[in-house]
C-alpha positions as CSV (number, residue, x, y, z in Angstrom):
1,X,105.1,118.5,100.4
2,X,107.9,117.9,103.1
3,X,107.4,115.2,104.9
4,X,108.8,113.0,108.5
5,X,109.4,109.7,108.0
6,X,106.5,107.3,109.0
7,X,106.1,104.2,111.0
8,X,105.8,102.1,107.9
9,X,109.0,104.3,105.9
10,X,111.4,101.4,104.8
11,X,114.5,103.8,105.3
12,X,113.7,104.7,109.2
13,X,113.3,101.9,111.6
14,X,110.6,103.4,114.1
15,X,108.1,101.1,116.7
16,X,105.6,103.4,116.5
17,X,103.1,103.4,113.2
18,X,101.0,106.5,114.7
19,X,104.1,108.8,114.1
20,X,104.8,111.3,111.5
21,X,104.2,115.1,110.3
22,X,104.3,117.2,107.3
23,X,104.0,120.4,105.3
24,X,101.1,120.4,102.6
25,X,102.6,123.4,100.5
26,X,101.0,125.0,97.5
27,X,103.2,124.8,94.0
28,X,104.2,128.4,94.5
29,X,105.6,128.1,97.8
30,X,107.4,124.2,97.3
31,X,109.2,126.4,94.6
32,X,110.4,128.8,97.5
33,X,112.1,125.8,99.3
34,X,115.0,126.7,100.6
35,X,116.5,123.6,102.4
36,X,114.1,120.8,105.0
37,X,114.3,118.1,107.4
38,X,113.7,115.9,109.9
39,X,114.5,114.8,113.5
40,X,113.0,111.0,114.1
41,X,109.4,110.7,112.9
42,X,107.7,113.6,115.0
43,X,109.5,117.1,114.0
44,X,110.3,118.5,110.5
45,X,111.2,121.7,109.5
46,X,111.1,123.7,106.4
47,X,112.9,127.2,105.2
48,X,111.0,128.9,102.8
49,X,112.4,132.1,101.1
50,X,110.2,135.1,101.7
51,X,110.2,138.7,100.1
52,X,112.2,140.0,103.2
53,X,113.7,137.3,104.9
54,X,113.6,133.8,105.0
55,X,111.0,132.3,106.9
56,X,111.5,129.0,109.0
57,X,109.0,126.3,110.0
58,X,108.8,124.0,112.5
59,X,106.1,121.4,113.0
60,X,106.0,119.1,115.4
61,X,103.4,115.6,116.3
62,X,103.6,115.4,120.5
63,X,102.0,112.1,122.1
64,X,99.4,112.8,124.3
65,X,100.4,112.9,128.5
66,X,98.5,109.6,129.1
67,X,100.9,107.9,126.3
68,X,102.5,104.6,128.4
69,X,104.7,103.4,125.0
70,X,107.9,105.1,124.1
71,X,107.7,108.1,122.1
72,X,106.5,109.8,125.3
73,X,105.8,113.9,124.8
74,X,108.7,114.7,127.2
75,X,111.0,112.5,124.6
76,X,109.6,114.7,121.8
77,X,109.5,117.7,123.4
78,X,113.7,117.0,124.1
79,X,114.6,116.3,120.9
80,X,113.0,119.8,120.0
């Protein structure tokens, strides 16, 4: 599994508990990993080799509009 840093992650100082996103892969495709990351605790990304070409994902946790705490969705959506 490829995983964001949480709230509660003792290597990334973040405010906000509620954060965090992830990739729930099955055996066969975590051994088709390629290279993954992160940006803060709401976007992470995965490359995952396919038959043909390489295959990228990106998955992303936005706040809700009626959010009044910092991560707001336009501050996720401009780190995308």
């Amino acid at each position: 599994m490829c995983s964001a840093p949480t709230g509660t992650d003792k290597n990334v100082k973040s405010s906000d508990p509620a954060a965090g996103v992830a990739f729930a892969l099955s055996p066969r495709m975590a051994n088709k990993v390629l290279d993954s990351g992160y940006v803060g605790t709401r976007i992470a990304w995965v490359k995952i080799a396919g038959p043909v070409y390489n295959i990228f994902f990106i998955t992303t946790y936005i706040p809700h509009k009626g959010r009044t705490q910092t991560p707001r969705a336009k501050d996720t959506i401009k780190q995308l």
